[in-house]
N, C-alpha and C positions, 0 to 999 in steps of 0.2 A: 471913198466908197467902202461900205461894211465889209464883212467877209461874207454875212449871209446873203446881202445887194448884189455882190459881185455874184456868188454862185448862181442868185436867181438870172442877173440877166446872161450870164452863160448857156445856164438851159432856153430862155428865149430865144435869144441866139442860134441855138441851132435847131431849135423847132421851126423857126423862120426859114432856115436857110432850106431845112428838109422839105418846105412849100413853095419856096422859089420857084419862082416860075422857065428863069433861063438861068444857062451855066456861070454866067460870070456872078450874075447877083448871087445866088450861093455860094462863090466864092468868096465874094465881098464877106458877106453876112461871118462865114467860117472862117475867116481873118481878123472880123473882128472879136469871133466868138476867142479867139484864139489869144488876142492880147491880152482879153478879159482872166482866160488860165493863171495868162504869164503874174498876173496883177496879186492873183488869189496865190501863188508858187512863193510868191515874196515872200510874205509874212514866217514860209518855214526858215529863209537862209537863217544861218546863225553864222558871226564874225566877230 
C-alpha cells in the first residue's frame, strides 16, 4: 500500500468509525484505523 492509499484509508477509517452506529463497531473501525498509522510510521524508522 502507497503512503498516499494508506493515509487515505486512515481518514476513512475514522470517518466510519465517528458514524458507527454501536460502541464496539467504532472500536473495530479505530483499531483498524490504527494499524493503518502503524503501516504509514514504518517508512520513517531508519536502521
Amino acid at each position: 500500500m502507497k503512503p498516499n492509499e494508506a493515509k487515505q484509508k486512515y481518514i476513512e477509517l475514522l470517518a466510519e468509525a465517528e458514524n458507527a452506529s454501536g460502541r464496539k463497531e467504532a472500536v473495530k473501525l479505530i483499531h483498524k484505523a490504527d494499524k493503518v498509522r502503524m503501516k504509514l510510521g514504518e517508512g520513517d524508522k531508519v536502521e
